[in-house]
Structures are given as C-alpha cells and as structure tokens.
C-alpha positions in Angstrom: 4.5 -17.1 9.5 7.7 -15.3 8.5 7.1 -16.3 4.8 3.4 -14.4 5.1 4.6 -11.9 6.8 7.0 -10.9 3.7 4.2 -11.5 1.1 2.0 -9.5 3.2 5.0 -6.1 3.1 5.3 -7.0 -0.7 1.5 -7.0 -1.0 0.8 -3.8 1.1 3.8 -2.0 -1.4 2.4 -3.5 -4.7 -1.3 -2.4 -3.8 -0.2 1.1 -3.2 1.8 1.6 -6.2 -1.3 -0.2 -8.3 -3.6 2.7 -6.4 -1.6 5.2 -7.5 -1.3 4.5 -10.7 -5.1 3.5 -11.4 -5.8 6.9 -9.8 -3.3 8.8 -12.2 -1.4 10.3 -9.3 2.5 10.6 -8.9 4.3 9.6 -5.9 4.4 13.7 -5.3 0.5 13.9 -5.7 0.4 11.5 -2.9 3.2 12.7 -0.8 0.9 15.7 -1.1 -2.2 14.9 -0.2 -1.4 12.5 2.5 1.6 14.6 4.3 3.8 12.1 3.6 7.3 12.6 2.9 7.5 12.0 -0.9 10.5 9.6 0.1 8.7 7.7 2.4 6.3 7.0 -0.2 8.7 5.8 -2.6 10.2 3.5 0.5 6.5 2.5 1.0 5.9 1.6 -2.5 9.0 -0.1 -3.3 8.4 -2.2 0.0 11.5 -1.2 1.7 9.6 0.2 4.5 5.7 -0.4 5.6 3.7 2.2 6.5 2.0 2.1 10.1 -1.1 1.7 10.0 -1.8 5.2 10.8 -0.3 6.1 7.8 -1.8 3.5 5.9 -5.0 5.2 6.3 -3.9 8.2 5.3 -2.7 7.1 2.3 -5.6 5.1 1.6 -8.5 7.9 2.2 -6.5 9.2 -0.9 -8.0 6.4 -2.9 -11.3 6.3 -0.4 -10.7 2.6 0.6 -11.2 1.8 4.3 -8.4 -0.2 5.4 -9.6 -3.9 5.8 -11.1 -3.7 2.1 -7.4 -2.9 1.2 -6.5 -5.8 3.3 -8.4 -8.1 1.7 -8.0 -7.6 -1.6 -3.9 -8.6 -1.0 -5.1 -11.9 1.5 -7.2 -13.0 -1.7 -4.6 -12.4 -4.1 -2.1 -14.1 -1.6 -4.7 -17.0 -1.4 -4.8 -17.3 -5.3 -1.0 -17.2 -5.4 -0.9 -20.3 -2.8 -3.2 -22.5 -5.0 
C-alpha cells in the first residue's frame, strides 16, 4: 500500500507538469489562474508536496479535466508500469 501510495504522489506531480506543458502554460500562468501560490505549484509539480483535492480541482478546471478522468489516466499508466 505504501509503495502505491508513492507512485500515486509521483503520478499526481508528473500529470500536472505533463498538463502544463501540453497546454503551453508556465508554472506562473497556472499559479494565476488557479490562485495558487506559484511555489506551491512548483512543490506540486515536482512531487514534494500533493495538492488537496480541493486544490486539485482547481488546478485541473485549468485543463477542464474532472478529477477522476485525471485519476484514471495515472491508475492506467500505473497498471502498465506493473506489467
């Protein structure tokens, strides 16, 4: 459980870095739009810290993804990493 539970905080930081860039935005855009501290967001990102999920959706209405698609795209790429 402990080892999912660190490939799930890696996953949630790699996704949101991946958004960001696929979106063209800088960590300031973001910071920006969401009303998160620009150094939060590089914590978030660099998977130091994890968001709550409060600011999780925040962030993520940025990108317009609802939470559990978000979710499940780093389960399945957690899955593929296991087999």
């Amino acid at each position: 459980m402990l080892e999912e539970i660190k490939f799930l905080r890696s996953g949630i930081a790699k996704e949101l870095k991946k958004l960001r860039i696929e979106n063209d935005y800088t960590q300031e855009d973001v910071s920006l739009k969401s009303g998160v501290n620009i150094g939060t967001i590089v914590r978030y990102e660099q998977g130091s810290v994890t968001a709550s999920l409060d600011k999780l959706c925040e962030i993520l209405e940025i990108y317009n993804i609802d939470l559990h698609i978000f979710f499940k795209l780093i389960y399945e790429k957690m899955y593929r990493n296991n087999n």
